[in-house]
C-alpha positions in Angstrom: 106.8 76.1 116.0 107.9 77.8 119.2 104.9 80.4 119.3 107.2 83.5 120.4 109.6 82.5 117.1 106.2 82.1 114.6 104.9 86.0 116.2 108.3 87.5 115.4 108.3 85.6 112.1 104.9 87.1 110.7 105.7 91.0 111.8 109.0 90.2 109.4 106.4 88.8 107.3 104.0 91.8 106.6 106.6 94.0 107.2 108.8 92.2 104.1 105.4 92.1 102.2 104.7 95.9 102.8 108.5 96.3 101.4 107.9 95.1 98.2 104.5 97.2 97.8 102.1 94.5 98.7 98.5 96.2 99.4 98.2 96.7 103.2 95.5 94.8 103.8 96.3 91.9 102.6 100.2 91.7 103.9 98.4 92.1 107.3 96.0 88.8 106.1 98.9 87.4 105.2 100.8 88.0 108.4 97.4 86.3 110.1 97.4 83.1 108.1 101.4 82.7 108.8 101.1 83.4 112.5 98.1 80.6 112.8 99.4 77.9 110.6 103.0 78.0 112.3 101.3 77.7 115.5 98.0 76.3 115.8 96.3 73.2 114.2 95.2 73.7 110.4 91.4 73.1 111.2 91.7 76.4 113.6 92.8 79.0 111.1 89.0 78.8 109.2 87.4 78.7 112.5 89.4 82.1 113.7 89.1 83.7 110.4 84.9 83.5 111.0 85.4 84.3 114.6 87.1 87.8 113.7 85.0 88.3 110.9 81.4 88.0 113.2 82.8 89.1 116.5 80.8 92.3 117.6 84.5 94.1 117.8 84.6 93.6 114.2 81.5 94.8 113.4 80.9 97.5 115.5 84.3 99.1 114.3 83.4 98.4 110.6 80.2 100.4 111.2 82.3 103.2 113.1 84.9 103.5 110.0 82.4 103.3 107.0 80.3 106.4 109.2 83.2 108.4 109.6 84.4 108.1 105.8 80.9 108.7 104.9 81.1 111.9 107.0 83.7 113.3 105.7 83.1 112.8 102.5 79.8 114.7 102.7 81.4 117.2 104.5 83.7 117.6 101.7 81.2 117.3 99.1 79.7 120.3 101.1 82.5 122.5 100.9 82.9 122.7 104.6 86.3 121.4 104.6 87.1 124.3 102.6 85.4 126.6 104.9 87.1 125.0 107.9 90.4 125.5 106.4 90.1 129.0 105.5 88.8 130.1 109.6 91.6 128.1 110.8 94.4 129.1 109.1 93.6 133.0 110.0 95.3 131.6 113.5 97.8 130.1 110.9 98.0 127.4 109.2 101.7 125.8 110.5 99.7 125.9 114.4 96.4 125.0 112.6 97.8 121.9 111.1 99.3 120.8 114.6 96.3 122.0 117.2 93.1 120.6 115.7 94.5 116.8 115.9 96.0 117.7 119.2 92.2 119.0 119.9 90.4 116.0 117.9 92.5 113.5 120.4 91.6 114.9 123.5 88.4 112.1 123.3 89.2 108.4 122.3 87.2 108.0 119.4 87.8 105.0 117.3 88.7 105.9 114.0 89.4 109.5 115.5 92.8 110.0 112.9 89.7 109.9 110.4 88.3 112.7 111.6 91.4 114.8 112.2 92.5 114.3 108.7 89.6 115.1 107.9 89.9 118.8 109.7 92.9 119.4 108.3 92.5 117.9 104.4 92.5 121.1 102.7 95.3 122.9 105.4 97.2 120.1 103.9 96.7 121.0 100.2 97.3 124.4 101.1 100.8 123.4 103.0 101.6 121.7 99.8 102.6 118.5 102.2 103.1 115.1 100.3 101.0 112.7 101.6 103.8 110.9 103.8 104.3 114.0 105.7 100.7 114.4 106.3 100.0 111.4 107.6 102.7 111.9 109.9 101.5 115.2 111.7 98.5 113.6 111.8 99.2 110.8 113.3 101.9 111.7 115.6 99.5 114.7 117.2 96.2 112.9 117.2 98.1 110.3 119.5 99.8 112.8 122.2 97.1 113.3 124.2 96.9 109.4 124.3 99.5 109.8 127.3 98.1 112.8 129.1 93.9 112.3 129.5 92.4 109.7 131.6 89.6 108.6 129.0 92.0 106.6 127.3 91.4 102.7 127.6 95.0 101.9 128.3 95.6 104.3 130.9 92.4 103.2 132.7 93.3 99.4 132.5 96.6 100.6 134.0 95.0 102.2 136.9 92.8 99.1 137.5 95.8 96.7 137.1 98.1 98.3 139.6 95.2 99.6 141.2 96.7 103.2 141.7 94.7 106.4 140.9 94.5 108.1 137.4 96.1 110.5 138.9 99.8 108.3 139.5 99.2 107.2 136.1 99.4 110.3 134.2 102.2 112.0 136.5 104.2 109.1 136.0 102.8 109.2 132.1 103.8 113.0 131.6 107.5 112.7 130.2 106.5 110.5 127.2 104.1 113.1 125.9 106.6 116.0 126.4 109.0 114.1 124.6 106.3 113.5 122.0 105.7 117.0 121.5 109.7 118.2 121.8 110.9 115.4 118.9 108.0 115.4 117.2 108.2 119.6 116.8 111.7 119.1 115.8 110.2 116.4 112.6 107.7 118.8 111.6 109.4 122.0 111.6 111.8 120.2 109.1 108.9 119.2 106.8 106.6 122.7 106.9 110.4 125.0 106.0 109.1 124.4 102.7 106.1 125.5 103.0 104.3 128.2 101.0 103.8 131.5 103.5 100.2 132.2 104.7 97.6 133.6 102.2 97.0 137.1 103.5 93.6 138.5 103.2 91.6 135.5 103.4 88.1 137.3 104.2 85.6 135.3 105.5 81.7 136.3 106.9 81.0 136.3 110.8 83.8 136.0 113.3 86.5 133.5 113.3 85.2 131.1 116.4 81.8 131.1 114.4 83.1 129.9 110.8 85.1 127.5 113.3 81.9 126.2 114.6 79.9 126.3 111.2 82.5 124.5 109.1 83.0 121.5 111.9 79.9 121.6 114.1 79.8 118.1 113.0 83.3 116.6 114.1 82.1 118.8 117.4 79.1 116.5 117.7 80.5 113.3 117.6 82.7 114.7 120.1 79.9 115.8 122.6 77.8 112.8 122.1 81.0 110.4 122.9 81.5 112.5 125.9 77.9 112.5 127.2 78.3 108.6 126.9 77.1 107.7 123.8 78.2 104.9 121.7 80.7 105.7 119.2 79.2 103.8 116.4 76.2 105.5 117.2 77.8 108.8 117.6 78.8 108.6 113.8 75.3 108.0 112.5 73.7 110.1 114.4 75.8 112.9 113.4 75.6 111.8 109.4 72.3 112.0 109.7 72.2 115.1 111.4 74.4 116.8 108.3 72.5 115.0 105.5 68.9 116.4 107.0 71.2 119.8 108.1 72.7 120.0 104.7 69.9 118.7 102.3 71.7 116.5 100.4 71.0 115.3 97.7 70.7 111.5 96.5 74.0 111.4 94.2 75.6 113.2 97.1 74.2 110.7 99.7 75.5 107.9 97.0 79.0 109.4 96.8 79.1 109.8 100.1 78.6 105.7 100.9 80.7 104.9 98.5 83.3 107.1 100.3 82.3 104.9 103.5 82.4 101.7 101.9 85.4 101.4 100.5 86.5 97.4 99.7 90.5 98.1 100.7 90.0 100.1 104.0 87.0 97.7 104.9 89.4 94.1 104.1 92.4 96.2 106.2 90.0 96.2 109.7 89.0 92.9 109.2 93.0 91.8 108.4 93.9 93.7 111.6 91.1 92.2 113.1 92.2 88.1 112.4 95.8 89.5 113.4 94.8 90.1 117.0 92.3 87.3 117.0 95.3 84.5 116.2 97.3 86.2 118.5 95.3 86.0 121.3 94.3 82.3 120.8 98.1 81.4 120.1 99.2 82.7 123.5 102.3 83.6 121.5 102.4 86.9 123.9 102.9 84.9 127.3 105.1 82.3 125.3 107.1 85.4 124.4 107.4 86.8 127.9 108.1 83.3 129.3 110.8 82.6 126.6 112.5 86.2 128.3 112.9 85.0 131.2 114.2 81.5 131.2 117.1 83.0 128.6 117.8 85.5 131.7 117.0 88.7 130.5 118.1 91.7 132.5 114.8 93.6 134.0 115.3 96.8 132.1 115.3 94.6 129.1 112.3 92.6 129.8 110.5 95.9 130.7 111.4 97.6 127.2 111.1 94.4 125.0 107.8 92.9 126.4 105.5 95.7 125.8 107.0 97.7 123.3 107.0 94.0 121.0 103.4 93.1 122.1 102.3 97.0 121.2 104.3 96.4 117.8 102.4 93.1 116.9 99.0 94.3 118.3 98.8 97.6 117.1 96.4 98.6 120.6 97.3 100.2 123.3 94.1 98.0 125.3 96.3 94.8 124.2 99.2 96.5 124.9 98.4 96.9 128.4 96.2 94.4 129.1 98.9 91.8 128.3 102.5 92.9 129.1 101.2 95.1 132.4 100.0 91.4 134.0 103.4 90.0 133.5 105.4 92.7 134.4 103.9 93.1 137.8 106.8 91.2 139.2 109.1 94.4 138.0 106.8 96.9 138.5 105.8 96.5 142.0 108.1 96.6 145.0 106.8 96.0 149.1 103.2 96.3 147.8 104.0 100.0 145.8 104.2 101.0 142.1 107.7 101.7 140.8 106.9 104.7 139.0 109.9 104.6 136.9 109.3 101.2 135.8 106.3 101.7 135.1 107.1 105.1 132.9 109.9 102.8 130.5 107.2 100.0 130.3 104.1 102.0 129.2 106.1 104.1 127.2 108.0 101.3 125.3 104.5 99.8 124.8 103.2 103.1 123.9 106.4 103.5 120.8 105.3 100.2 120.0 101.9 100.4 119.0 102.6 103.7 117.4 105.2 102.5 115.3 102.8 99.0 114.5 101.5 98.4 110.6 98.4 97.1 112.5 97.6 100.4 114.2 94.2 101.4 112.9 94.8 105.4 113.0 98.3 104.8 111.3 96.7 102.5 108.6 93.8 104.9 108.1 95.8 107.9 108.2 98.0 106.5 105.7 94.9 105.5 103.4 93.1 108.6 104.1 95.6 110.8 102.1 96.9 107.6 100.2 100.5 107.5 101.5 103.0 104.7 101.0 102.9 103.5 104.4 107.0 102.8 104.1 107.7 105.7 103.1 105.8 107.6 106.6 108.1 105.4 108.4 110.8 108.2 107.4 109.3 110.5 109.8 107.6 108.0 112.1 110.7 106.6 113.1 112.7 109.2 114.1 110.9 110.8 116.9 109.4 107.3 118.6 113.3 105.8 118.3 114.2 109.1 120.4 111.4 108.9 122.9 111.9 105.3 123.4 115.7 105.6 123.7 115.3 108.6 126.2 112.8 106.4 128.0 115.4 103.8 128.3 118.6 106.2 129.5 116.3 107.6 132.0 115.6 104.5 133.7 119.2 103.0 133.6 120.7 106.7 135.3 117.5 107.0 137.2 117.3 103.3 138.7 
């Protein structure tokens, strides 16, 4: 089967599976097996399931994601969360709910929704949010800075690519994240109108900055040691270990806590997403796709929004995102040996609407797990604001041009 055909065929796949309330997980496995058997040899599909399940991507992300779960739950366990909540809603909690996933994104951590969600847990209760609309603030926050720091993988690779400076990069990057925060204010002002009004008199011992600092100084540390270079696996243990000797927890606690981490769904969803990106990659259903764009004659401004944003969609990673539509775009993107900036803007940030929107996007998937959403039903408030940024995206380029 034409590989670009079998690609677009499993994402209707999973996405028809996830319709009729198929566990995650395995609609993405699903979506896996399809893409391989429609386009590679039988024999291969065994051989790439292995391959994703021993690569040291896999692994090293399980380890990340069964840390952080195990972290938060011992911080729950704790009563930190609690604690965290009650110092950060005193700068209220409607701006509480939206800053510290803003804050928590500012560093690429893998699995870093995880850990925003977990900052905000008990704002959420407190909010009286249903699960879909939590995931969504999350979410959509945790992901703005995405488009406006240069430690972000995609907007390094970008850089290297079109070998321009950081610096070209995020000027050229800055109206997708203000359109980010404009529609996405506009969502969540709808959803916290309901909302109960703030507790007054929520008394609390020692200043404000210094409950702050108490009730998360471990989210803070994974934070610093990421920053000062270390590994983010690493990062996570060292941290859990840190709270457990900090804390002195106990052995049901330490057992509730890795139970937390090792959840069976959440563990089968990586390695589902996983295999999805593996058969993808050894299909070469991506450059199929991009060659099958062109020889139908596809205006530019097409190719440029279709490309990435359907490659983000089906990888769920902004690294794969970039790494394969940015290549074969260069032929639209550059001009007498210089970036187009605005073609680069409507490619990055279709890409960008892509992978956020994507059923295979860890921090959507964990998000929605995290606070045990119906992943459909987020797509109520997902949509909305990445439809508007994308079309905006696309009129400015077409009046711009």
């Amino acid at each position: 089967m034409n590989p670009s055909l079998a690609l677009l065929a499993s994402i209707v796949l999973v996405l028809a599976l996830l319709r009729v309330r198929m566990q995650l997980g395995l609609a993405v496995f699903c979506g896996s097996i399809a893409l391989s058997l429609l386009v590679l040899t039988p024999i291969e599909t065994p051989r790439l399931m292995l391959s994703a399940l021993t690569s040291v991507q896999t692994l090293r992300l399980l380890a990340i994601i069964v840390c952080a779960l195990s972290l938060s739950r011992l911080m729950e366990l704790k009563g930190m969360l609690v604690r965290l909540a009650n110092a950060l809603e005193t700068i209220g909690p409607r701006l509480a709910i939206h800053v510290a996933p803003v804050a928590i994104g500012l560093m690429p951590l893998p699995g870093g929704a995880l850990v925003s969600a977990t900052a905000v847990k008990d704002l959420v209760r407190r909010l009286r949010l249903s699960a879909e609309e939590a995931t969504f603030i999350n979410f959509w926050y945790r992901h703005i800075c995405e488009f406006a720091t240069p430690v972000y993988p995609g907007v390094i690779m970008a850089g290297v690519f079109l070998s321009v400076p950081l610096s070209f990069i995020l000027l050229h990057l800055a109206p997708v994240w203000l359109l980010m925060v404009a529609f996405g204010t506009l969502v969540s002002i709808r959803i916290l109108r309901k909302a109960p009004p703030p507790a007054s008199g929520n008394s609390m011992g020692g200043s404000i900055p210094q409950e702050i600092v108490q009730s998360s100084w471990p989210v803070l540390l994974v934070v610093a040691l990421v920053i000062i270079g270390l590994d983010a696996a690493l990062a996570f243990l060292v941290t859990l270990l840190a709270l457990s000797v900090a804390q002195r927890v106990s052995r049901d606690d330490v057992a509730d806590s890795l139970r937390s981490g090792f959840d069976p769904r959440i563990l089968f969803l990586l390695y589902a997403v996983m295999l999805y990106k593996t058969v993808v990659e050894a299909s070469g259903a991506a450059q199929a796709l991009f060659n099958d764009m062109q020889t139908i004659g596809m205006p530019p401004v097409v190719i440029l929004t279709a490309l990435p944003l359907l490659i983000g969609f089906s990888s769920g990673l902004s690294s794969a995102m970039v790494g394969i539509s940015i290549p074969l775009l260069l032929p639209f993107l550059t001009a007498e040996h210089s970036v187009d900036g605005l073609s680069f803007l409507l490619a990055y940030g279709a890409g960008g609407m892509g992978y956020l929107l994507s059923p295979l996007h860890l921090c959507l998937v964990l998000s929605a797990e995290y606070f045990k959403a119906r992943l459909s039903s987020v797509y109520r408030y997902l949509l909305p604001p990445a439809l508007a940024v994308l079309l905006t995206l696309f009129f400015m380029y077409v009046l711009l041009s």
